[in-house]
N, C-alpha and C positions, 0 to 999 in steps of 0.2 A: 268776769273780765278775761279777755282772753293772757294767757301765761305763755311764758317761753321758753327755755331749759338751756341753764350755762355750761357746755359742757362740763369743764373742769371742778366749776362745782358740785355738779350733780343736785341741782336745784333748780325749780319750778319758779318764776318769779313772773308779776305781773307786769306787764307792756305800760301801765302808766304804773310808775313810782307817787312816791311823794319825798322832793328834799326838804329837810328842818333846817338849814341856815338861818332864814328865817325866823324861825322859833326861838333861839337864840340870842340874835345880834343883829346891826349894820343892816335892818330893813325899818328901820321904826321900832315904837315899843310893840310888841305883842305880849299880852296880858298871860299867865298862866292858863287860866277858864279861857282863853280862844285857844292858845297854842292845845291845847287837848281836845276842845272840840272840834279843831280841823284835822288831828289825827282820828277822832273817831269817824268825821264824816269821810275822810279818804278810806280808812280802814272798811267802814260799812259800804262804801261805794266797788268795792272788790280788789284796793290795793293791797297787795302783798308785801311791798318791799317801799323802807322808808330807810333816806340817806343821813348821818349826820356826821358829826366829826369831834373832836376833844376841844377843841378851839373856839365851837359854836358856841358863843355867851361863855365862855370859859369852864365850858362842861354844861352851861343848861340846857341846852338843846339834847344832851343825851340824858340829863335827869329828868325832864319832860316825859322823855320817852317812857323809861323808866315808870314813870307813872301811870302810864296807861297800858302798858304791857304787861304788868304785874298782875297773876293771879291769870292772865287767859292763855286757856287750853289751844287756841289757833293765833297764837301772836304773829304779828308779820315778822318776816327776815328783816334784820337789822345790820347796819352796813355803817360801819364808822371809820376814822379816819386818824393818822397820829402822824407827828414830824413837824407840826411847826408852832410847840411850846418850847421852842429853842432857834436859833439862828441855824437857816438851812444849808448846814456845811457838812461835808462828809464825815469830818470825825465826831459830829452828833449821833449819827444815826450806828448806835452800838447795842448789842444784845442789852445790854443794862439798861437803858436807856429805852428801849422798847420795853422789857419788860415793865419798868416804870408808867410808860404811859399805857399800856394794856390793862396792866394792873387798873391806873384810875380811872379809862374807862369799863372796867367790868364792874367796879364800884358803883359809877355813875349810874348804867341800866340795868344795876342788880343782877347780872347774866355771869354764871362762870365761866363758859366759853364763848366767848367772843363771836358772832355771826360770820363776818366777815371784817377784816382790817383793810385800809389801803394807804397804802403811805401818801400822805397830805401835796403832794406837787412836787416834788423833791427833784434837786438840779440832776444833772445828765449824770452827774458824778457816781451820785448816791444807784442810778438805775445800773449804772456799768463797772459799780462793785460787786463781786463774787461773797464777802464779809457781810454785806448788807444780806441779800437772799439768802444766805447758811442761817443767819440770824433769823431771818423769816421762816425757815424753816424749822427753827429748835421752837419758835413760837408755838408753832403745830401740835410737835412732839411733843412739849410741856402740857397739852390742851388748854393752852390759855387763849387761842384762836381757832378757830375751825377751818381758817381759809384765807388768803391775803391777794391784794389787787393793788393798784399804782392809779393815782389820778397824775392825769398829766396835762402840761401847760401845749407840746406840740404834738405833730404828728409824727417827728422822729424819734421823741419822747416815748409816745406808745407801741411802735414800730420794736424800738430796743426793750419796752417790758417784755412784748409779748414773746419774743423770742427767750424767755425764760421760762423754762418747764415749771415751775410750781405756782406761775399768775394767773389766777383764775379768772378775774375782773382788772377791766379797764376804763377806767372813765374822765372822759372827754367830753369840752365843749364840741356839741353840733346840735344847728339850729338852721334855717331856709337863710341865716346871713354869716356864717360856716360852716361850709359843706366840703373843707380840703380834706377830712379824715375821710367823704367816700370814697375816695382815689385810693387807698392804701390801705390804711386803717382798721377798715369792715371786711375788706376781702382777708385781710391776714389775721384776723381775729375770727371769723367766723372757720378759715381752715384749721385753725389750731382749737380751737373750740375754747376760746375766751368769750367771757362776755363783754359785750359792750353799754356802758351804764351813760346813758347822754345829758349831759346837764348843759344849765344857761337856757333852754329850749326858748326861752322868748323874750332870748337876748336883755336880759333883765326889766320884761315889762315892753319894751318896744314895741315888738309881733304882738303884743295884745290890741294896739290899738287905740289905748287910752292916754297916751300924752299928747302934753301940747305945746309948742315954742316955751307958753308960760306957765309949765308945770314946773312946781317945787316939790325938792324930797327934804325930808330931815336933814338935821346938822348931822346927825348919827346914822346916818343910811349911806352905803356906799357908793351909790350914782350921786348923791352928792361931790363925797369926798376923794373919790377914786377915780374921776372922770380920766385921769393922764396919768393913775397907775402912778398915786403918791402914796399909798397905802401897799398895795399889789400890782401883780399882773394886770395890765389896761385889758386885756383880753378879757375877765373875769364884771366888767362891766360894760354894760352893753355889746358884750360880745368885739369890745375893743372899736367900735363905728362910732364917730364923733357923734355926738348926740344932735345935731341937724339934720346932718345928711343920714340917718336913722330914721327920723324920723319924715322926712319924705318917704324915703323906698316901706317905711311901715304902712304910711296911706297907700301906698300902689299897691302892700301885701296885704291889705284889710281888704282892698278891691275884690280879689280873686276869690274869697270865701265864697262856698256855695250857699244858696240859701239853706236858713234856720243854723249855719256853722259860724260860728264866733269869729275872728281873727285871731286866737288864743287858741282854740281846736282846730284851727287850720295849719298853725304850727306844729302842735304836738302831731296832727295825723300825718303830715310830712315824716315826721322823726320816725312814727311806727311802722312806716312803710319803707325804709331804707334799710334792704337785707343785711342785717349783722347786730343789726339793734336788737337788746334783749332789756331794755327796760329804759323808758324816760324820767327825770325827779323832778318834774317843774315844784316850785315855794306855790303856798298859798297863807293868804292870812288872816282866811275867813273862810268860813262853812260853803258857801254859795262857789266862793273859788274853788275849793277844794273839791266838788262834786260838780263842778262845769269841766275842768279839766279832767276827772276819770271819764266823762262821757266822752272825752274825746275817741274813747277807744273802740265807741260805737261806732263813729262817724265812716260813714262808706269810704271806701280805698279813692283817694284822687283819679281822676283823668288823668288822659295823657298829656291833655292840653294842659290842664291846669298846673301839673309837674314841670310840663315846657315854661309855661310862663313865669313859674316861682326862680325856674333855672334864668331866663333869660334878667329877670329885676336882677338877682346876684349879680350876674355878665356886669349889668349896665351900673348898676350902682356901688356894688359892694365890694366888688372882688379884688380892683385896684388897692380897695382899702386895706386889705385883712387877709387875702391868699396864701400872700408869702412871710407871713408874719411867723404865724403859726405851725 
């Protein structure tokens, strides 16, 4: 599969990820024997880099890991996440208090220095304290981290990480139904030599293709419960697009697949072709998913038309909804 190199990190990392949210939490149950054998099948499929966080399943998604990364000589880059086993207020996030949760996830994936950290969405406060990055900083120097990055809910959000000399990763929603980080976002992250980590890629399931008026999610899955962002960010389901009018602009965008390419690998090759992307994490919660979506990374570069026309559905359908949100 082809790889990309994060400046800052000074790290190789694969163009399709794999995120473990999923593996976790808030997607349905997934079983321990699947959640491993969908990292083994992404991991055999040529993924290098899989995403999780402290909070997934309340650390299972990082024990998971844990488990299958143990004892190999070529384990993927691991990328975790810390800031919201507490209310997200600025005088949380303190040297102690990281060290705390660094601490339980190095436990969780049995790893003594931490791959990569990124502070879990954290308000505008916490990115434009000078206290907070000293503190990310003494992380390093401790070697209880190797390296830290910021996920973030906007684009002025990632905009003020990057502008901090020690963030090496960034990771944002973008997906063919949010595309306002290409306007800023890629250009000033690929000058500074950030990388950019794309999550949501199909808009939670939508751009795949397979819902319907009359699909049901679990009482435990977050497009249930979060449809208006009573749990979280509205953004972080469905990419924030009421689940109707989603679901039309999804059949126009299932339309444009070339043949033998999925609506799901039409998304992702979208994400891989947008200069400043250095790695997509779509969820998968099965073998079959998990190795449909690394082939996306096969799939030929789009047209021009085809780019035209993924841009023109956004114009017409989505961008009212969701431009200035984020």
């Amino acid at each position: 599969m082809e790889k990309r190199t994060i400046g800052r990190l000074g790290r190789d990392v694969s163009v399709i990820g794999l995120g473990t949210w999923q593996l976790g939490a808030d997607w349905g149950e997934v079983s321990e024997s699947d959640a491993l054998a969908v990292l083994d099948a992404a991991v055999s499929s040529g993924v290098t880099f899989l995403d999780t966080a402290d909070v997934y399943g309340d650390g299972r998604s990082e024990q998971i890991i844990a488990k299958y990364i143990a004892g190999r000589a070529d384990r993927p880059f691991v990328a975790t996440k810390m800031g919201r086993r507490m209310a997200q207020e600025l005088g949380n996030y303190t040297l102690s208090n990281f060290r705390a949760w660094t601490d339980r996830s190095r436990k969780n994936l049995g790893m003594d220095v931490l791959d990569l950290v990124q502070l879990h969405c954290p308000p505008p406060s916490v990115i434009a304290s000078d206290e907070v990055f000293d503190a990310l900083d003494t992380l390093v120097a401790e070697q209880r981290i190797a390296a830290y990055g910021v996920s973030v809910e906007t684009c002025a959000e990632a905009l003020a990480a990057i502008a901090r000399p020690g963030v090496a990763t960034i990771q944002i929603i973008l997906n063919a139904f949010r595309r306002k980080p290409l306007e800023e976002v890629l250009p000033a992250a690929a000058a500074a030599g950030v990388g950019i980590i794309a999550r949501v890629p199909l808009a939670s399931g939508l751009l795949s293709g397979r819902y319907r008026a009359d699909t049901t999610f679990p009482e435990n899955d977050h497009r249930n419960y979060n449809r208006h962002g009573e749990a979280f960010d509205v953004g972080e389901t469905f990419s924030g697009v009421d689940y109707e009018t989603g679901l039309q602009a999804a059949q126009e965008f299932s339309a444009l697949a070339p043949a033998g390419v999925t609506p799901a690998q039409l998304a992702l090759r979208w994400i891989v072709q947008q200069p400043g992307v250095s790695t997509v994490i779509p969820g998968a919660r099965n073998i079959e998913q998990a190795q449909a979506n690394s082939a996306a990374a096969d799939v030929a570069p789009l047209s021009v038309e085809t780019l035209a026309a993924i841009e023109d559905l956004y114009d017409k359908r989505i961008r009212a909804l969701v431009h200035d949100k984020w």
